[in-house]
N, C-alpha and C positions, 0 to 999 in steps of 0.2 A: 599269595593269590595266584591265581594258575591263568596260563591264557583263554582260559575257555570264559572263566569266571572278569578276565580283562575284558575280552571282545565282549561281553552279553552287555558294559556299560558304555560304549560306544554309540554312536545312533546310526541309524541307519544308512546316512550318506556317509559317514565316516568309514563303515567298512567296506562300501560302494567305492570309497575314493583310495582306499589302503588296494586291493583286489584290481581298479583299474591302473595301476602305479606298479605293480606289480607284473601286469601282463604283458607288454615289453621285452620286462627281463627273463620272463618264462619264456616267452617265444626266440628268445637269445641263446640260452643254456639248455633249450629241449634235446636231449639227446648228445647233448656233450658232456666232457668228463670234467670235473671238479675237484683237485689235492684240496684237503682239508689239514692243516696242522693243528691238532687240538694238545692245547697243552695252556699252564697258569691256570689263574684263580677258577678256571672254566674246569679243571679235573677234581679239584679239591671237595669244590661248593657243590651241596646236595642238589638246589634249585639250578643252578646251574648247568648241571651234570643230566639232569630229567629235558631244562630246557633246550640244551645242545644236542638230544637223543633225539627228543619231538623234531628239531630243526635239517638234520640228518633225515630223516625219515622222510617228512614234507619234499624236501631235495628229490628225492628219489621216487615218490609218489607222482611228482610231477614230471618224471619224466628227463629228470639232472640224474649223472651216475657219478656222485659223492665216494671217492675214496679217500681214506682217512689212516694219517701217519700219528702215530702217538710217541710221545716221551714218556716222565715221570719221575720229574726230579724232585717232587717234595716225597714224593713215595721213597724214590731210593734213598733222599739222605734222610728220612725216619725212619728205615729201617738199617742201614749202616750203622746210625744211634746208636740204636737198641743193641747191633751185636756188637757195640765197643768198635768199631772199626772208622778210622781217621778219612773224611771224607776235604779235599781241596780243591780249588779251582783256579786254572792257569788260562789267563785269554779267553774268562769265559766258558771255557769247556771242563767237564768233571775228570781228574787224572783218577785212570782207573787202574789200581792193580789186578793181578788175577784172582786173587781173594774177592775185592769189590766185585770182580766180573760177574761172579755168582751168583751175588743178588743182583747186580742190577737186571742179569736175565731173567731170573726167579722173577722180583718184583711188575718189569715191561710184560714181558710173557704170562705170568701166571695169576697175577695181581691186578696188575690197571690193565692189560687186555681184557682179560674176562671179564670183570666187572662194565666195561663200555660194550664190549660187545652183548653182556647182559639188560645194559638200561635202552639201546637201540631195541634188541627183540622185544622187553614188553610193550615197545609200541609195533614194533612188527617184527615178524620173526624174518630179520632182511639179511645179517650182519655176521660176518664168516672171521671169526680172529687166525691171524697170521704174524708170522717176521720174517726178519731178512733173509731166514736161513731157511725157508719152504720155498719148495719148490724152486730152488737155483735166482728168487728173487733178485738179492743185493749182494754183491760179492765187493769186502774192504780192502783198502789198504793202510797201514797204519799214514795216523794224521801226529804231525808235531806244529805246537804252537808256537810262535813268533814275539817274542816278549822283546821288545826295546831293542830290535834288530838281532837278536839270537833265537835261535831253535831251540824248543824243549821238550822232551819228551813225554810225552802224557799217559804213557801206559799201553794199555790195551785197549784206544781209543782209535778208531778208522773214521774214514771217510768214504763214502760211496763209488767204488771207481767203475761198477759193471749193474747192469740193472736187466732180467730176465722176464720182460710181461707177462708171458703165458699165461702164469696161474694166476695176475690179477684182471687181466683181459676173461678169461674163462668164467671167474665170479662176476661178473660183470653185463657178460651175453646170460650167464643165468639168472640175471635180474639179482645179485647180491651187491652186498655192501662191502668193500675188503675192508679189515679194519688191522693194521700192520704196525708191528711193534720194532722199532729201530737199534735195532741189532742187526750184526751182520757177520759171515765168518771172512776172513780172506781165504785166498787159496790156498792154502794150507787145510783147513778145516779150523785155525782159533776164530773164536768169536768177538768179537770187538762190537765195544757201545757204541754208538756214531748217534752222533747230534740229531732229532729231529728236525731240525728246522731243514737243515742240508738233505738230511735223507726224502723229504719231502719233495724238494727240489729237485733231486735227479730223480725221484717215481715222475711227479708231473712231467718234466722232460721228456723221459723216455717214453710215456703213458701220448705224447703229444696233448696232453691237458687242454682245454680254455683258458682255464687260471687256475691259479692257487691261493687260498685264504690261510693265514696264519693266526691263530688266537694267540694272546698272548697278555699280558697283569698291564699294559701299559695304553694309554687310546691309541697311540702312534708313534710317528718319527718328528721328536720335538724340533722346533725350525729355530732353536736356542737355548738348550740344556745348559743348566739350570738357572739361566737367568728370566726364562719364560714359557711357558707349557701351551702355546699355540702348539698347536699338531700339522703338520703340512702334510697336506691331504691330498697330492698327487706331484706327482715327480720324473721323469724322464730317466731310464737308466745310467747316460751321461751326467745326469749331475749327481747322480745317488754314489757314481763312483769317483766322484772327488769328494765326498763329503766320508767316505767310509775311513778313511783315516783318523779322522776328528770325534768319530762314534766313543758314546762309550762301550766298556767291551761288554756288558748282557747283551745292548742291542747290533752289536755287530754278526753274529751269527744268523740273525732274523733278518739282516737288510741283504747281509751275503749271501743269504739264500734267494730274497727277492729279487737281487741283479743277476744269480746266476741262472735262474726260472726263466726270466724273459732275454736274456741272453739266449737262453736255451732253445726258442720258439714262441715261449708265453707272450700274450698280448697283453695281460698285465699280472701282479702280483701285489696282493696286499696283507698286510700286518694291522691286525684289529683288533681290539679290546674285547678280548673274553669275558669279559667282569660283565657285561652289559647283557640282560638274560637277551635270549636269542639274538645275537649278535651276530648267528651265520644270515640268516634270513634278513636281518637291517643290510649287511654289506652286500648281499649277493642279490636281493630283490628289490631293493628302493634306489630311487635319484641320488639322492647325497650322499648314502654309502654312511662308513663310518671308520676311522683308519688312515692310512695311510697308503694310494697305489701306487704303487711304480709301473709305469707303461713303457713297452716299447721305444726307442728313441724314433723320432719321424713318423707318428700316429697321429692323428684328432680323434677326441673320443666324442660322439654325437649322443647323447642320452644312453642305451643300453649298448650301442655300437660302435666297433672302431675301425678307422680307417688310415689307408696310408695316405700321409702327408701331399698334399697337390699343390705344388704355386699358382698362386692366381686362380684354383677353384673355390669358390663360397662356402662354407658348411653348406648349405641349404641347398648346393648344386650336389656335395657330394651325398648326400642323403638319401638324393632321389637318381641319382646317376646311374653310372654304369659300377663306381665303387661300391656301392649299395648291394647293386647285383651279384656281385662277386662276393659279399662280404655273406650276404645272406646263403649261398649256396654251398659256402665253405662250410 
């Protein structure tokens, strides 16, 4: 069933009340920038894939400037598959030879970019596909993982170490969508596959973002794997980095990147349930969100806004205060 065909069974205060709940977080995000990490069941699923484009688009129509870092790990390991080629994972990350390298550029760049920057244009023609290697973007340097206290080598696997705005600030004043495929070369000129979730992280950083959204196959950061599937639903950078030890390793790439986002400047960063159709629009425009955020350490967040921590002021002082003032002209 499509959203249009959702909203028409609605009543009329219902989308009166959906639209006032929303205007808050529009008046919060007008004109600021937005890392999107789209990746999990949210790339694969047709419905999903339509309603993440629509959601994208909304973004930006209002006046949010959505750029968007992709992956494409069910793509790369079905196609690795097919050409017989042995695909493994160390710490979470894909070890990539320089045979792998091939496709996995082939598939990020040629494959899942085009095809997303193709379901964004049918709903408007917004969405400019790119990677790490245009325009002096992202520049790597090789990454080794960390297994039981040893380094291991992963290939031709990088990490984010320089990051160039121009070209996504330029798509950006011209009212586009960047939609950036996480590859990278080092200085050398080799290209290395780098994590999205990281390479998300240092764009937002560098981009000075609002935030960053992460999609991802899971609702969140369980608060007791596998004995319980509460999700905890906001978290302080300080406690996210005592807990990073104890992760399992899919979700440590996603939380590392969370800590190292608001580390980086972000006032918050979250990891949300792609499975859920429009799941960008539930996290980025409603009260309860959905996911898991990591803020700031020494923030209060008051409804769509946040502040730094004041002893002895009230929320209610700092809402209407002078932090309010500040928070709003920022």
């Amino acid at each position: 069933m499509s959203i249009i065909r959702k909203a028409e069974k609605l009543s009329l205060v219902e989308k009166a009340s959906i639209l006032t709940e929303a205007l808050p977080w529009l008046e919060t995000y007008a004109g600021k920038t937005v890392v999107i990490k789209y990746g999990g069941n949210a790339m694969i699923d047709e419905d999903l894939k339509a309603a993440f484009a629509q959601d994208i688009v909304f973004m930006k129509r209002c006046g949010v400037h959505p750029v968007v870092v992709h992956g494409g790990g069910p793509q790369i390991s079905a196609m690795l598959d097919r050409l017989g080629i042995t695909s493994e994972f160390k710490g979470g990350l894909r070890v990539t030879s320089p045979e792998a390298m091939e496709i996995v550029r082939m598939v990020l760049v040629g494959q899942v970019g085009r095809d997303l920057v193709g379901l964004i244009n049918r709903q408007s023609a917004l969405a400019v596909g790119m990677s790490g290697e245009d325009g002096g973007l992202f520049t790597a340097t090789k990454k080794l993982a960390r297994i039981d206290g040893e380094e291991v080598d992963l290939g031709l696997v990088g990490e984010v170490s320089m990051v160039r705005t121009e070209a996504i600030n330029g798509l950006i004043s011209a009212g586009r969508i960047p939609v950036v495929a996480s590859i990278a070369p080092d200085r050398h000129g080799v290209v290395h596959n780098v994590n999205a979730d990281t390479a998300a992280a240092a764009l937002a950083v560098a981009l000075q973002a609002d935030r960053m959204v992460m999609l991802t196959d899971v609702e969140g950061l369980y608060a007791d794997w596998p004995n319980s599937t509460d999700v905890i639903k906001e978290l302080p950078a300080s406690e996210l980095r005592t807990m990073l030890p104890e992760l399992q390793s899919g979700m440590v790439p996603k939380m590392e990147a969370c800590l190292k986002a608001v580390e980086g400047g972000l006032t918050r960063a979250t990891v949300t349930d792609g499975r859920v159709p429009h799941a960008l629009l539930l996290e980025v425009f409603t009260n309860a969100g959905i996911g898991t955020m990591v803020t700031q350490d020494g923030l209060v967040r008051l409804g769509s806004r946040v502040f730094p921590a004041a002893a002895g002021i009230p929320p209610e002082e700092l809402a209407n205060g002078e932090y309010a003032a500040e928070e709003k002209k920022s």
